[in-house]
C-alpha positions in Angstrom: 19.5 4.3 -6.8 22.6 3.3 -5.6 23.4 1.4 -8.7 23.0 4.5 -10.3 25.0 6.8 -8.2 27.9 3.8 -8.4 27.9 4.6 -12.4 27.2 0.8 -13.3 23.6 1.0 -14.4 22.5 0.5 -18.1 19.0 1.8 -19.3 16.5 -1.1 -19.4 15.0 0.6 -22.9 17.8 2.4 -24.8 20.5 0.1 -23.7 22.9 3.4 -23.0 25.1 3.5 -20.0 23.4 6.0 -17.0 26.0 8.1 -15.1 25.6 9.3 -11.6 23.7 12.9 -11.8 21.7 11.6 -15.1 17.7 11.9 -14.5 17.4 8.6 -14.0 15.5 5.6 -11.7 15.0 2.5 -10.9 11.4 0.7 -11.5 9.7 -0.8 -8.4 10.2 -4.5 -8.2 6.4 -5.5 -8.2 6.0 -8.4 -10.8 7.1 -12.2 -9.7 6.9 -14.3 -13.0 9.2 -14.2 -15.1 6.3 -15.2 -18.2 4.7 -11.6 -17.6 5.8 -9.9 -20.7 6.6 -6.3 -18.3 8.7 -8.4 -15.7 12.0 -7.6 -17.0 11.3 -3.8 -16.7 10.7 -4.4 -12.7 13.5 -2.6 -10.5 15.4 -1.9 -13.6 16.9 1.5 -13.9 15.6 4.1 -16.8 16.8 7.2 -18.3 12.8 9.2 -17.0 12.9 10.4 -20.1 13.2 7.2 -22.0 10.3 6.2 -19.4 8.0 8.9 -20.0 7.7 8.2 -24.2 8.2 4.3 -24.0 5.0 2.8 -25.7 4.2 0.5 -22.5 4.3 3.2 -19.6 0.7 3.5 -18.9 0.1 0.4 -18.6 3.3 -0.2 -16.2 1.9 2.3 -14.1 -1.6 1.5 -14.2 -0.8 -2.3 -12.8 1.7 -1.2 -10.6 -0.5 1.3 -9.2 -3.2 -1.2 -8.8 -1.3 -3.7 -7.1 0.0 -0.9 -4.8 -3.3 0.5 -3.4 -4.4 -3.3 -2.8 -1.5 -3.6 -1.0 -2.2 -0.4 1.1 -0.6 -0.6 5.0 -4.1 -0.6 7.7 -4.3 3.5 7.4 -4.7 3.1 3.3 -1.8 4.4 2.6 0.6 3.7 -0.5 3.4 4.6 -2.6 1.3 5.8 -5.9 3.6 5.7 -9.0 3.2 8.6 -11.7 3.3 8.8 -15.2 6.7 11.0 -15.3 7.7 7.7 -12.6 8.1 9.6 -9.5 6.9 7.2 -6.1 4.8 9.2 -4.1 2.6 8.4 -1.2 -1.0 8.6 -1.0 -3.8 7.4 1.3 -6.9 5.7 0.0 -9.2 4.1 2.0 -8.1 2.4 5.8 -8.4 -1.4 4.9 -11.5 -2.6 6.9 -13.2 0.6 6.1 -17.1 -0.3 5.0 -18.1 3.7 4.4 -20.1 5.8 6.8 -23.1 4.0 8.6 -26.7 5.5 8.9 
């Protein structure tokens, strides 16, 4: 955010400058090759509402979101990406965690 806030951020997909107050984020930084074809859209900043109609958001989210909840802390917990791309946290289940016994 604060490359947002210091007015020197450029939307990854319309290419138009973002000033501070825009609605605006950056993308969490979750994809290490540079070969994977969403990588350059990783902690990039976006206008949310050039996010919310470009053609590859659900699928952005989807892996991100899958990645995150394997990488859960010990109580489950996670930062959950959304489809408007708000992070927010959610618990799933406490690693270790093999369901009730009977």
């Amino acid at each position: 955010m604060d490359r947002i806030q210091a007015g020197c951020a450029t939307c990854i997909l319309c290419g138009e400058a973002i000033k501070p107050g825009d609605d605006a984020f950056v993308t969490p930084d979750f994809l290490a090759a540079e070969s994977d074809p969403l990588w350059r859209f990783t902690d990039a900043t976006v206008h949310r509402t050039c996010f919310i109609v470009w053609e590859h958001r659900k699928t952005f989210v989807a892996r991100y979101n899958r990645l995150a909840q394997r990488l859960a802390a010990q109580d489950g917990t996670y930062l959950h990406l959304t489809s408007e791309g708000e992070l927010v946290p959610r618990t799933g289940v406490p690693r270790g965690w093999s369901g009730p016994t009977h």
